[in-house]
N, C-alpha and C positions, 0 to 999 in steps of 0.2 A: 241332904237327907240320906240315911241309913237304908240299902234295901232289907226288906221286913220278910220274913220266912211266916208263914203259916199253912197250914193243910186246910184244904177243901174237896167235900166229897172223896176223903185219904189218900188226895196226892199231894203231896209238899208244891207247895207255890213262893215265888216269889213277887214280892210286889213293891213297887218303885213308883215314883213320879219324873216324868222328864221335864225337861226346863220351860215344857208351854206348856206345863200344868196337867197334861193327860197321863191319867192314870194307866199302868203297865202293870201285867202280870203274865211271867214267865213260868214254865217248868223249872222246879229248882235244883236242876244238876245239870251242870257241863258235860257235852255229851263226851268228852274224851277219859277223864277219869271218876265221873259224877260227882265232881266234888259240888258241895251244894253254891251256887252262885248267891244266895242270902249272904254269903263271907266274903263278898268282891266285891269291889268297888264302883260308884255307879262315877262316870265320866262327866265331864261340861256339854258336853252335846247330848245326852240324855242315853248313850249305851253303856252297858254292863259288862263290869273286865272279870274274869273269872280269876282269885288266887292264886291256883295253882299252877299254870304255865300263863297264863295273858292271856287267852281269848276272848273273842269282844263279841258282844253278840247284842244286836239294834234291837229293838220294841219289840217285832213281829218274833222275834225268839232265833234271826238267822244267825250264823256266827259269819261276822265280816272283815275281821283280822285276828291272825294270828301270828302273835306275838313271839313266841319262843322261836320260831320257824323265822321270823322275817329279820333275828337279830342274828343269825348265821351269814 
């Protein structure tokens, strides 16, 4: 499944399902360039990679790897 951007209460959300079916909804921008994470990819373990450098950020909206940084 695609994560799906919509606004609620006028703040852009994103919203994903992870792979044991619980519904997720993120702030939709990456906190480093706010690129909106609706355009990223959701993972097999149910986290969100963000476009624009890799950042991966689990259900709860933490980021727990980063990508551009870890491939130096």
């Amino acid at each position: 499944m695609k994560p799906l951007r919509r606004v609620m209460l006028g703040q852009p959300v994103v919203l994903y399902r992870a792979p044991d079916d619980v519904a997720v909804v993120l702030e939709d921008r990456c906190v480093h360039r706010h690129m909106p994470l609706s355009r990223g990819s959701l993972r097999p373990d149910g986290t969100l990679q963000c476009p624009y450098h890799g950042l991966v950020y689990d259900r709860s909206g933490a980021r727990i790897h980063i990508a551009a940084a870890a491939e130096r």
